[in-house]
C-alpha positions as CSV (number, residue, x, y, z in Angstrom):
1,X,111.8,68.1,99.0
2,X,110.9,70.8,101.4
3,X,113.2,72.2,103.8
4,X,111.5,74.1,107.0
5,X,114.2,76.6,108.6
6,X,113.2,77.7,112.3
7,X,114.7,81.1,114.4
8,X,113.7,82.3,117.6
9,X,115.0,84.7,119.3
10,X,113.5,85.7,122.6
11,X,114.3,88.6,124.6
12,X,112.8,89.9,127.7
13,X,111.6,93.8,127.8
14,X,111.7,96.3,130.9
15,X,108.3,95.1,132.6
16,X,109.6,91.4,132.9
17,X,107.6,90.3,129.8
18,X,109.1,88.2,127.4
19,X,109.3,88.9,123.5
20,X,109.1,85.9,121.2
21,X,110.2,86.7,117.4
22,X,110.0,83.8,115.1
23,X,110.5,83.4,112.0
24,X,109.7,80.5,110.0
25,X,111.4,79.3,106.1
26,X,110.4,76.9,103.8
27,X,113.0,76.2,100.8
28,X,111.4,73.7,97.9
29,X,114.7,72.7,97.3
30,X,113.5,70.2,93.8
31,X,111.7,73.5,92.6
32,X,114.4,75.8,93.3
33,X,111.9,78.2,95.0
34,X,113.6,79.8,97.9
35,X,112.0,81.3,100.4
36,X,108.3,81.4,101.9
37,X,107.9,82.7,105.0
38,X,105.8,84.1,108.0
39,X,106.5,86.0,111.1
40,X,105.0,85.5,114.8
41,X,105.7,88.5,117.8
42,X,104.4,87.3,120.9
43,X,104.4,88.7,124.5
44,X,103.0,87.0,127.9
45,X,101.7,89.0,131.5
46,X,100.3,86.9,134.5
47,X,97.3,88.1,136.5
48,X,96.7,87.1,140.3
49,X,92.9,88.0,141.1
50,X,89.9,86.2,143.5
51,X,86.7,84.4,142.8
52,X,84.4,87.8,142.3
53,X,86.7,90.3,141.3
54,X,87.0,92.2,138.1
55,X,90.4,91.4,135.9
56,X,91.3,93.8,132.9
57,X,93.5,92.1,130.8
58,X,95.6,94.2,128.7
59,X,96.1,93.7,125.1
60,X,99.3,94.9,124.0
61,X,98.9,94.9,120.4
62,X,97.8,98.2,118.4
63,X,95.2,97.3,116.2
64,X,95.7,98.4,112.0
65,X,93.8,96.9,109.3
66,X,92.7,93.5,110.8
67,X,90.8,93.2,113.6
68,X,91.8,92.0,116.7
69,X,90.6,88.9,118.5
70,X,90.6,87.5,122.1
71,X,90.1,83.6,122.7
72,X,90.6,81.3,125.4
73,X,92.6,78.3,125.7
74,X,90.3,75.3,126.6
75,X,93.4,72.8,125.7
76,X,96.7,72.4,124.2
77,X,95.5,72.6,120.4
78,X,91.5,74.5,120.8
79,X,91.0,78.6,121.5
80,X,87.9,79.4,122.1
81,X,87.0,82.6,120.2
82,X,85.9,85.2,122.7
83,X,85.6,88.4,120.9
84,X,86.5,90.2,117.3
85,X,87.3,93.8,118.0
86,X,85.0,95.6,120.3
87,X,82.1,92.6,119.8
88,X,81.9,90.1,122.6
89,X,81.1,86.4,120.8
90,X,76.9,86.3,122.1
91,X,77.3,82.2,121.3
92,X,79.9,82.0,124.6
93,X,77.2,79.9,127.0
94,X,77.3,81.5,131.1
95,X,80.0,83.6,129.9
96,X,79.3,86.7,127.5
97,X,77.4,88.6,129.9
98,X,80.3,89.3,131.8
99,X,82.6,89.7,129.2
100,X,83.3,93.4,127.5
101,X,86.6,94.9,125.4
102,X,87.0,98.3,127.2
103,X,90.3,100.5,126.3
104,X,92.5,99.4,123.3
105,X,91.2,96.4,122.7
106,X,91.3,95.2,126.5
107,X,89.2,92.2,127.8
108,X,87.6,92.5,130.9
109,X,86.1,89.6,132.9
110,X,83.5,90.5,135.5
111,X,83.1,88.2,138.9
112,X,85.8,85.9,138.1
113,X,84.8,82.0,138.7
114,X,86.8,79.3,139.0
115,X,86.5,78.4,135.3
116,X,87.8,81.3,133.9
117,X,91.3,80.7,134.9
118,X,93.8,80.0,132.2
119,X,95.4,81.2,129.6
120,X,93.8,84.1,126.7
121,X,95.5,85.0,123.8
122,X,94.5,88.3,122.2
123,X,96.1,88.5,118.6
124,X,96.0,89.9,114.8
125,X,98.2,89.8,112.1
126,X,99.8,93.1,110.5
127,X,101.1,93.0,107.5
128,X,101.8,89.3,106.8
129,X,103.3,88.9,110.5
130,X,101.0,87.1,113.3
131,X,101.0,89.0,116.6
132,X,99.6,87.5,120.1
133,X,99.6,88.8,123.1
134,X,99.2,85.7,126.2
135,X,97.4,86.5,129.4
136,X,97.3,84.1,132.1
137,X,95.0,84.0,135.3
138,X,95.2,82.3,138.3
139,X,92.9,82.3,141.1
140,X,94.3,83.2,144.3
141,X,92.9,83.0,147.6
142,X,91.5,86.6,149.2
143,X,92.7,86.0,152.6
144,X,96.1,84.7,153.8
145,X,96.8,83.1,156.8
146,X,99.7,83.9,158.5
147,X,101.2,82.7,161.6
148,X,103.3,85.5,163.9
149,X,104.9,84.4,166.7
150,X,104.4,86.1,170.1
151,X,107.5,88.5,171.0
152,X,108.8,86.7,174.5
153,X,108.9,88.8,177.4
């Protein structure tokens, strides 16, 4: 029999992101093997930008021994890889041209289109614990409307 052991703990640092620590145990209880584990850090940031401009989004992760990758979520369960360190995936269709990894690791999207709001995860794994880092873009509107009223005389 295998036992799977779950903690979270989730804390939220100075610039309003939020930390997730989790750590994950599996006791073979028949085998009397005790623990086998793994470790996941993750942090989230939101970006508000308009069709056209240019987004930097910031990786937040310091990159060691393994390299560092950004993908984007197409759905629930599917990333699409977009780069491995500072090399931009050529095979990404309408996209790659105005992809490039600029500062530590950073990936920055050149005239935003509709389609390229969502969710990226840039991410690695240092020493045996998995680290992601979760930017989300949302396309906003350039120009707001807003309706003053007349001061009455």
């Amino acid at each position: 029999m295998i036992r799977f052991y779950l903690h979270v703990r989730i804390t939220k640092t100075h610039n309003h992101s939020l930390t997730a620590q989790c750590n994950v145990f599996a006791a073979i209880v028949t085998e009397r093997l005790e623990i086998v584990g793994c470790c996941l850090t993750q942090t989230s940031k939101e970006y508000f930008h308009s069709l056209g401009d240019t987004v930097t989004l910031l990786c937040t992760l310091q990159k060691e021994t393994n390299p560092i990758t950004w993908g984007f979520q197409f759905n629930t369960t599917f990333i699409i890889q977009y780069s491995t360190n500072n090399q931009v995936n050529p095979n990404l269709e309408g996209i790659s041209g105005r992809l490039s990894i600029v500062g530590n690791y950073d990936l920055q999207i050149s005239t935003i289109e509709k389609n390229d709001e969502g969710t990226y995860k840039c991410g690695t794994n240092i020493n045996g614990q998995l680290r992601q880092h979760f930017a989300t873009l949302s396309i906003v509107s350039k120009y707001i409307s807003l309706n003053v009223p007349k001061k009455a005389k």
